[in-house]
C-alpha positions as a Markdown table, in Angstrom:
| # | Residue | x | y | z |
|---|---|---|---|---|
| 1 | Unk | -45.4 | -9.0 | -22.8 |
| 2 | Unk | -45.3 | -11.1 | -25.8 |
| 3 | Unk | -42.8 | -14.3 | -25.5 |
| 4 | Unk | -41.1 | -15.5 | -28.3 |
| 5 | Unk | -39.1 | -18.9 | -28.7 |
| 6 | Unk | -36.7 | -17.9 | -31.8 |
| 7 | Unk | -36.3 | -15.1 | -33.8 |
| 8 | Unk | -38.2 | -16.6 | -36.3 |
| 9 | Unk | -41.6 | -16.5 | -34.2 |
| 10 | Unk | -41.8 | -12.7 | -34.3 |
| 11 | Unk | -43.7 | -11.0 | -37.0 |
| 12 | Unk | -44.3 | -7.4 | -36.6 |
| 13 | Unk | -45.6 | -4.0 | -39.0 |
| 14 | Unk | -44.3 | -2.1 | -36.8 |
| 15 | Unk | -40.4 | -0.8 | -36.9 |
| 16 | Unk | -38.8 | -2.0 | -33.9 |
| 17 | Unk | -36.3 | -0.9 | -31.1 |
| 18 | Unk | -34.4 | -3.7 | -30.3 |
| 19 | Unk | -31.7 | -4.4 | -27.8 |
| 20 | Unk | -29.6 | -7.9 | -27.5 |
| 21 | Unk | -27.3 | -9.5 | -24.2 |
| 22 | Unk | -28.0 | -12.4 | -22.2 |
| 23 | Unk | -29.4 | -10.1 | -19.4 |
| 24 | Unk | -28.9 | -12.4 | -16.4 |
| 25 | Unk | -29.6 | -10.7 | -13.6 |
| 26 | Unk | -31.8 | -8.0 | -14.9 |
| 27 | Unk | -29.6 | -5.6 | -12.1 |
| 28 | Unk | -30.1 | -1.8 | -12.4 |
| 29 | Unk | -27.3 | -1.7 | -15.1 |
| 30 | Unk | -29.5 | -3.8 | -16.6 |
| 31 | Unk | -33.0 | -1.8 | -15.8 |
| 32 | Unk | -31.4 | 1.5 | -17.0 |
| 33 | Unk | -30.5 | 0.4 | -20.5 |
| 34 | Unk | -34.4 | -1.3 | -20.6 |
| 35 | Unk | -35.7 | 2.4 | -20.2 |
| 36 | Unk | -34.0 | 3.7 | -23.1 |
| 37 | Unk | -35.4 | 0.9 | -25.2 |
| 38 | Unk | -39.1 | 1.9 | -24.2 |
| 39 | Unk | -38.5 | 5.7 | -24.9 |
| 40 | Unk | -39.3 | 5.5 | -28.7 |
| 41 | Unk | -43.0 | 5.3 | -28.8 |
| 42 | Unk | -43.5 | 5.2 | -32.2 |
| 43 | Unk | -41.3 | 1.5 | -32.4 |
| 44 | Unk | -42.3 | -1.6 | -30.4 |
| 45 | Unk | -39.7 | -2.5 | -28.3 |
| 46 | Unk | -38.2 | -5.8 | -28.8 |
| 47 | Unk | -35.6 | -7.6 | -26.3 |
| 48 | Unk | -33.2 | -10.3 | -27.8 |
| 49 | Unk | -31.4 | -13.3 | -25.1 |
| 50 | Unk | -30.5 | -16.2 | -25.7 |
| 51 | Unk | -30.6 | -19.6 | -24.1 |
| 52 | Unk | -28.6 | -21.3 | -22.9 |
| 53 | Unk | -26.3 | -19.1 | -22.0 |
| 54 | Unk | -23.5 | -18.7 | -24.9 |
| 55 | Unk | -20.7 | -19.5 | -22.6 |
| 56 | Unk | -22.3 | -22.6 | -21.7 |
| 57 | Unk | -22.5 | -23.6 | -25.6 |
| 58 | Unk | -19.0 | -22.4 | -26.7 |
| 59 | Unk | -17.0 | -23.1 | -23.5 |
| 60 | Unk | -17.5 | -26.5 | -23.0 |
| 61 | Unk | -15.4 | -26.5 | -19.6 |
| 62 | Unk | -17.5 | -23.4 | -18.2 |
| 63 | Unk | -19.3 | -23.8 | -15.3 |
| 64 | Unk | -20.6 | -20.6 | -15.3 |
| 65 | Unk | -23.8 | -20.0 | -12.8 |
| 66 | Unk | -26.5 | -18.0 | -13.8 |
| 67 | Unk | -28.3 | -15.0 | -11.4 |
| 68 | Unk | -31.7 | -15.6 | -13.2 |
| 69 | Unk | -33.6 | -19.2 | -14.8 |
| 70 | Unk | -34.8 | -18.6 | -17.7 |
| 71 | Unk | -38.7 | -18.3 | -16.3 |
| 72 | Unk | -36.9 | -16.2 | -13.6 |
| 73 | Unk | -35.7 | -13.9 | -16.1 |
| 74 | Unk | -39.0 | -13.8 | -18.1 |
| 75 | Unk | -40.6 | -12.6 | -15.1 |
| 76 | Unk | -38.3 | -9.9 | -14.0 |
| 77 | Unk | -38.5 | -8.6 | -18.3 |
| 78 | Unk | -42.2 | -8.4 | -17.6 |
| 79 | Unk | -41.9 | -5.9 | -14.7 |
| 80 | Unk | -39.6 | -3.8 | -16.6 |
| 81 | Unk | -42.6 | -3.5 | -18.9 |
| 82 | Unk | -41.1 | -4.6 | -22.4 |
| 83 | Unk | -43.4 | -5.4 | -25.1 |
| 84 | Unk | -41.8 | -8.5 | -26.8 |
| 85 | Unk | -39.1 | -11.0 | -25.0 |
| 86 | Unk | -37.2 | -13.2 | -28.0 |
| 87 | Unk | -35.7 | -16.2 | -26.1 |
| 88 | Unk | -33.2 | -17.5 | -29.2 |
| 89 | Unk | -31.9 | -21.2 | -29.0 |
| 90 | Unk | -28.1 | -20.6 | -29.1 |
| 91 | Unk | -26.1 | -23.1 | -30.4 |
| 92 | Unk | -23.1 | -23.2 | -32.5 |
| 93 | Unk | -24.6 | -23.1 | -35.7 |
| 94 | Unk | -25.9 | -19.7 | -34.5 |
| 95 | Unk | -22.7 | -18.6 | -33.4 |
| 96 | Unk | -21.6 | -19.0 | -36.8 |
| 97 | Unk | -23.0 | -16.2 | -38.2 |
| 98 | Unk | -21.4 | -13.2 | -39.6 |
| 99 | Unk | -22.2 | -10.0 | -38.1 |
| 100 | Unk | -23.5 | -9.0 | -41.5 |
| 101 | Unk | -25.5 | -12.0 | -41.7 |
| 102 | Unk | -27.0 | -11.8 | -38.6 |
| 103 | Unk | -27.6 | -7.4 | -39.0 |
| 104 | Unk | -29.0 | -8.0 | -42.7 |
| 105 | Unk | -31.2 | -11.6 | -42.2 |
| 106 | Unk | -32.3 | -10.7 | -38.5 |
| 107 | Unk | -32.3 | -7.3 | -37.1 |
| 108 | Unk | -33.4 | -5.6 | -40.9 |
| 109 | Unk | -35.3 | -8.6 | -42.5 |
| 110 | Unk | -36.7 | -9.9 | -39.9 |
| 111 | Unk | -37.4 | -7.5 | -36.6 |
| 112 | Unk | -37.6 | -4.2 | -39.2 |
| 113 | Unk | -35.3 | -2.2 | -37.3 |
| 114 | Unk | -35.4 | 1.2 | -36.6 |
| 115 | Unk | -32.9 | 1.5 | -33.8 |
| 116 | Unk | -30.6 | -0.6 | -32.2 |
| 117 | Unk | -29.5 | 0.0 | -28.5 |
| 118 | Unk | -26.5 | -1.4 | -26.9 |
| 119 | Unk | -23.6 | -1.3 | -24.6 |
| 120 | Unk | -20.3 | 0.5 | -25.7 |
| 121 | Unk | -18.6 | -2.4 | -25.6 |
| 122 | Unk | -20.4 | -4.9 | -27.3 |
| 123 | Unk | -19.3 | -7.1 | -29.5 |
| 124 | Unk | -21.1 | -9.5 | -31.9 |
| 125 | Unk | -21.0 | -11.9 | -34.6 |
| 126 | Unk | -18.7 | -15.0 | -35.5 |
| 127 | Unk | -15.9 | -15.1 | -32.8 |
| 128 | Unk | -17.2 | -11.8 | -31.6 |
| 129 | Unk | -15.4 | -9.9 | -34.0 |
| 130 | Unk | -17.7 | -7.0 | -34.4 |
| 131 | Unk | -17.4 | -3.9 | -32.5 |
| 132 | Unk | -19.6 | -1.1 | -31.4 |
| 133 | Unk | -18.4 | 0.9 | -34.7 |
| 134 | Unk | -19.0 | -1.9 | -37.1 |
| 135 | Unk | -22.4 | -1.5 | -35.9 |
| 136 | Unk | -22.9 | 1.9 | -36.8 |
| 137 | Unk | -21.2 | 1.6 | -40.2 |
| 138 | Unk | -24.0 | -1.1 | -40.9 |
| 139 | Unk | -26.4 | 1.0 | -39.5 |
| 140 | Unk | -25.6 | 3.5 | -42.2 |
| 141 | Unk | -25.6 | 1.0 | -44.9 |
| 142 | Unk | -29.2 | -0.5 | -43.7 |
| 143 | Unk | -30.6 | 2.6 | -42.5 |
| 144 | Unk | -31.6 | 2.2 | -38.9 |
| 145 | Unk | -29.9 | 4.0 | -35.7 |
| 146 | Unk | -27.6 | 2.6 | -33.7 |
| 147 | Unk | -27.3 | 4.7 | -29.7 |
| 148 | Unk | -25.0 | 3.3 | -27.5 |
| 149 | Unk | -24.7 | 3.1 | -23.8 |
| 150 | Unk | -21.5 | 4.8 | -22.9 |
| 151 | Unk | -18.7 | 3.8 | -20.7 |
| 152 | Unk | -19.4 | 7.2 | -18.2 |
| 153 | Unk | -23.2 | 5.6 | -17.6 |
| 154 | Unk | -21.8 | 2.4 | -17.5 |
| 155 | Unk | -19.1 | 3.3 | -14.5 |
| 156 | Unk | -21.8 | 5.2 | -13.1 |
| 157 | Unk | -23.9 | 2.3 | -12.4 |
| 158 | Unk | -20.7 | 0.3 | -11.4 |
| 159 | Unk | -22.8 | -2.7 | -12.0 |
| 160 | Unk | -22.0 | -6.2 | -13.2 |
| 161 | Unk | -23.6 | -9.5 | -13.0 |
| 162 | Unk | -20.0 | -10.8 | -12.1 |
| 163 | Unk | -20.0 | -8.8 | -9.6 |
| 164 | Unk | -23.3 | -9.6 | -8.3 |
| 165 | Unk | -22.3 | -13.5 | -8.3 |
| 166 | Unk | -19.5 | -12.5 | -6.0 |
| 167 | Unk | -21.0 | -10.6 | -3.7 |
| 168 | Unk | -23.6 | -13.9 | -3.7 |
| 169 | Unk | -20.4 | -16.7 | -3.7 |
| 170 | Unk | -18.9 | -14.8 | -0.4 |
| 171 | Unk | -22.7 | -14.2 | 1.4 |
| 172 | Unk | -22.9 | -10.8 | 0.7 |
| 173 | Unk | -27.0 | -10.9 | 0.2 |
| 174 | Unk | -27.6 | -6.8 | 0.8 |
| 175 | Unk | -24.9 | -6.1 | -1.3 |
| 176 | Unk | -26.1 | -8.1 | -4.0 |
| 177 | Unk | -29.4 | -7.1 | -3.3 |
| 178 | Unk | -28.7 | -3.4 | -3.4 |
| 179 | Unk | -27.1 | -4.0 | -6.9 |
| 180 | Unk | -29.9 | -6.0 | -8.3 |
| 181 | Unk | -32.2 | -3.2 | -7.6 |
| 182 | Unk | -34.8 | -6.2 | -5.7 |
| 183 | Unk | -34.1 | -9.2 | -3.1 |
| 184 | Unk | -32.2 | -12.0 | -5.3 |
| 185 | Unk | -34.3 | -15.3 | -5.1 |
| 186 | Unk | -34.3 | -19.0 | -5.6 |
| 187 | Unk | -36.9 | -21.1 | -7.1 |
| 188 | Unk | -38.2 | -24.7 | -6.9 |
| 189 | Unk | -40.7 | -27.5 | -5.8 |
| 190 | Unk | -41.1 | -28.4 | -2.1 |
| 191 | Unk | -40.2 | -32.1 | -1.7 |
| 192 | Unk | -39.9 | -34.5 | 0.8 |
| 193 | Unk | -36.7 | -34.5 | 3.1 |
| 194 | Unk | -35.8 | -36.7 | 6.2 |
| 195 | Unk | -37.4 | -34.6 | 8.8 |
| 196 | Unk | -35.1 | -34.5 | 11.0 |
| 197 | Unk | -35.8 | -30.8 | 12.0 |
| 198 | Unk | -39.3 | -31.7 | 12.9 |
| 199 | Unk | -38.1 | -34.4 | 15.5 |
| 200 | Unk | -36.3 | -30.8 | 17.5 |
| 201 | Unk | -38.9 | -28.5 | 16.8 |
| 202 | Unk | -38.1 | -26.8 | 13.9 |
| 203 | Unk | -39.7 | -28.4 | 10.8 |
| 204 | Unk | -38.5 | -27.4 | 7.4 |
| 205 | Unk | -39.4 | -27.5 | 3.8 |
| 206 | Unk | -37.2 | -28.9 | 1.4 |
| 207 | Unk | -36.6 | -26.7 | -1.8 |
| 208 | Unk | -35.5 | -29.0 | -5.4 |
| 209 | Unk | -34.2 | -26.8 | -7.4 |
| 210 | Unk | -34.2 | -28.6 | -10.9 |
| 211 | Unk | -32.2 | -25.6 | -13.7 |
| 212 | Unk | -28.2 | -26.8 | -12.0 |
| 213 | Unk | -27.1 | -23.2 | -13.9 |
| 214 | Unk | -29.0 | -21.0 | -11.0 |
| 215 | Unk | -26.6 | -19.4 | -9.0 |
| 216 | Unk | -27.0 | -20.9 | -4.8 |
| 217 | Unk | -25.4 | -18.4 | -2.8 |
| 218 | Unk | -23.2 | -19.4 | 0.1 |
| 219 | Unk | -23.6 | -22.1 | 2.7 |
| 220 | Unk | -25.1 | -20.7 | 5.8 |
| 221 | Unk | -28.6 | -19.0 | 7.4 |
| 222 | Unk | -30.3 | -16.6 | 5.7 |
| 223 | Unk | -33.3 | -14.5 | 6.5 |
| 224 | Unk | -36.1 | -15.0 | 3.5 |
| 225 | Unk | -39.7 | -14.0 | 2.8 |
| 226 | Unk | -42.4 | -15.8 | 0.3 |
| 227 | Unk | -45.7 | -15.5 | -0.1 |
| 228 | Unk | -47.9 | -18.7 | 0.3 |
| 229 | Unk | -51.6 | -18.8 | 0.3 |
| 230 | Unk | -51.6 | -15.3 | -0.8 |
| 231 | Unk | -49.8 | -14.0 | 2.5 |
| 232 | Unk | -46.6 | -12.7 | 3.3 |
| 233 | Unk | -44.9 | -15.5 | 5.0 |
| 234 | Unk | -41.1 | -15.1 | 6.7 |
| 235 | Unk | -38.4 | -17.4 | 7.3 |
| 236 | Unk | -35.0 | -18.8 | 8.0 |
| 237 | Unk | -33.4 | -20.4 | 5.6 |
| 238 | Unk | -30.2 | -23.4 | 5.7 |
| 239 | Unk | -28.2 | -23.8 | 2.3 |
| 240 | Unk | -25.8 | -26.2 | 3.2 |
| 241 | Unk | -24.3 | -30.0 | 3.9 |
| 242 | Unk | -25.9 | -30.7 | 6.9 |
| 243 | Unk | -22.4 | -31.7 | 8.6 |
| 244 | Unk | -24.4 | -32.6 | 12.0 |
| 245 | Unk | -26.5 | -35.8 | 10.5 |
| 246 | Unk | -23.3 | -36.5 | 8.4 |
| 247 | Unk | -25.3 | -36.2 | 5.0 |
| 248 | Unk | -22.5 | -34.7 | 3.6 |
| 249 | Unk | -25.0 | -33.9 | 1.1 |
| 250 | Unk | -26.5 | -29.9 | -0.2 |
| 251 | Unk | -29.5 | -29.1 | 0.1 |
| 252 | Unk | -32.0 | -26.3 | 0.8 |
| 253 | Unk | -34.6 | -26.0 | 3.7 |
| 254 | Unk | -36.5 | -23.3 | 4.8 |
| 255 | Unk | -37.8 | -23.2 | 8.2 |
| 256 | Unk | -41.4 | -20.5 | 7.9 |
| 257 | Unk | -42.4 | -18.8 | 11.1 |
| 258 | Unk | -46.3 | -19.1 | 11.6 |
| 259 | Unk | -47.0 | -21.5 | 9.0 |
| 260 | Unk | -47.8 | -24.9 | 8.7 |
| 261 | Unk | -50.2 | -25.5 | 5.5 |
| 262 | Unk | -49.1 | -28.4 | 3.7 |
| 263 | Unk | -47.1 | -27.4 | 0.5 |
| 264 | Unk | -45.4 | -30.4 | -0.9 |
| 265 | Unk | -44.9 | -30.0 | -4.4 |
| 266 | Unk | -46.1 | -26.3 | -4.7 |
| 267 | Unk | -43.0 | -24.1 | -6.3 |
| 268 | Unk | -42.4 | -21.5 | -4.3 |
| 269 | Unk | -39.6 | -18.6 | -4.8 |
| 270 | Unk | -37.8 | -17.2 | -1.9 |
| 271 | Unk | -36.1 | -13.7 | -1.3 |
| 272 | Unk | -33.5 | -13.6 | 0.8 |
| 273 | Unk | -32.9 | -10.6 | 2.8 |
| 274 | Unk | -30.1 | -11.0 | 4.7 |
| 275 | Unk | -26.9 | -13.6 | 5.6 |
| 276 | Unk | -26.7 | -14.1 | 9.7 |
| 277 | Unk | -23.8 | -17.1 | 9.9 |
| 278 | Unk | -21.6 | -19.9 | 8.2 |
| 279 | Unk | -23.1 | -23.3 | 8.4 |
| 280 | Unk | -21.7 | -25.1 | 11.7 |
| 281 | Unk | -21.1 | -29.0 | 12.8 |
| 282 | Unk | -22.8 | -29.4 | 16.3 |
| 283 | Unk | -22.1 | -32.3 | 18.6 |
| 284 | Unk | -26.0 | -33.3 | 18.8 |
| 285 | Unk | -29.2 | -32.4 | 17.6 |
| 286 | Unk | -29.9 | -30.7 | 20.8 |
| 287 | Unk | -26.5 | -28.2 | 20.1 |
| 288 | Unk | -28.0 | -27.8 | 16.8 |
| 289 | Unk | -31.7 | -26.7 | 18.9 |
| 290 | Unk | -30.0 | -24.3 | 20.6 |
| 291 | Unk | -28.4 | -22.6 | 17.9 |
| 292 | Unk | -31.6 | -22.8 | 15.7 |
| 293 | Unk | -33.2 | -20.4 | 18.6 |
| 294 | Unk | -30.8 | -18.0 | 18.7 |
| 295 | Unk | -31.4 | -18.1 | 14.7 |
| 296 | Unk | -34.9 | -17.6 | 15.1 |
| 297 | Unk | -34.5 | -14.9 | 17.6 |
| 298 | Unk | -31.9 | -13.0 | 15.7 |
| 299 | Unk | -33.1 | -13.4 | 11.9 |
| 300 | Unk | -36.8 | -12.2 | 13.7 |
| 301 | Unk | -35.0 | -9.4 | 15.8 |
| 302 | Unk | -33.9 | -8.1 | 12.1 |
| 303 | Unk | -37.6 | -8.2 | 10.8 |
């Protein structure tokens, strides 16, 4: 797959089959509109997003979270076997545009459109004015096809990245999972934390996660898998304040069973497979032992 950083980076003979949306997630919804673009053979296909996120731009009060970073996202484009990823700046002077502009100077002047696939409700252009049928009347005028995805495939799917942050916000990890079509991860360096889990046995690596956008599902233990040093490698994971040490503070750790490489500073992603409990505040560190064992035994028991 060929990665672009603006629109303006892609130069191409071929005519094109492009599609356009900020794609977070990349959930099956997602996955089934990527299979129409690939089904012209004759046309390369051509995949538009933006970053950041538009909401983020024209919203300035948003705190939106996003399911995917944008290497995240990348990466999950690549498996669904597209041939060329535009990644556009947005920024308001982009937003700007007319939907004219932006069908005349970018999808026929400069990606040589042949057909355009997309949603059947999107809507484009300054203020998002543009509809679905607008579309097709330029289509006409420019020459190039416009098929939509229709509401029936759409409700069909019954998938939405809202609902997949959800699902995530209330520590519903199969559910989101399940919609998402793969295991929903997080993604970061290990760094140094205080190490207090190693004093009771059960020694942890901390996980920075620098993009503040990504989504971080609910406080609480999780069952997660990596790989590291080319294995499989399974876990428990703790997203939470650590209320027993009164750090009042979030963080990430990951306890792995049968590993102990050193891998400070390696980034490593994590899948999590499944939610077990809420995060607790224990009376001592030897409470919080106990309870760490029955984690281990249960989140093992479900392996």
């Amino acid at each position: 797959m060929k990665v672009f950083q603006s629109i303006s980076q892609f130069k191409s003979n071929k005519k094109t089959t492009v599609t356009i949306g900020t794609f977070d997630g990349v959930h099956l919804g997602h996955q089934s509109l990527l299979k129409k673009l690939k089904k012209n053979s004759s046309c390369e296909s051509v995949l538009i997003t933006f970053f950041p996120h538009p909401r983020m731009v024209l919203q300035v009060d948003s705190e939106i979270k996003l399911l995917n970073t944008i290497e995240e996202k990348t990466i999950l484009l690549e498996k669904n076997n597209i041939e060329n990823l535009i990644i556009h700046p947005f920024d308001k002077s982009f937003s700007r545009l007319t939907a004219e502009e932006f069908v005349e100077d970018i999808l026929v002047k400069q990606l040589n459109i042949d057909t355009l696939i997309i949603g059947h409700d999107h809507r484009f252009g300054r203020n998002r004015r543009a509809t679905v049928d607008d579309l097709i009347d330029f289509g006409k005028k420019y020459n190039f096809n416009v098929e939509q995805i229709s509401a029936k495939e759409i409700n069909e799917i019954a998938i939405s990245s809202t609902k997949i942050r959800s699902a995530l916000d209330n520590g519903k990890i199969k559910l989101a999972n399940s919609y998402l079509g793969y295991n929903y991860s997080i993604t970061g360096k290990v760094v140094k934390g205080l190490q207090n889990g190693r004093s009771i046995g059960f020694p942890t690596a901390n996980i920075l996660i620098e993009e503040n956008y990504k989504l971080i599902p609910k406080n609480g233990v999780y069952a997660v898998k990596t790989t590291l040093k080319n294995k499989t490698v399974f876990g428990m994971l703790n997203i939470g304040n650590n209320p027993t040490i009164g750090l009042n503070k979030r963080s990430i750790e990951v306890h792995f069973f049968d590993f102990n490489d050193d891998i400070y500073d390696e980034k490593i992603s994590l899948s999590l497979l499944n939610y077990f409990r809420e995060e607790q505040k224990f009376n001592s560190l030897e409470a919080l032992k106990e309870q760490l064992l029955l984690d281990k035994e249960a989140v093992l028991k479900s392996l």
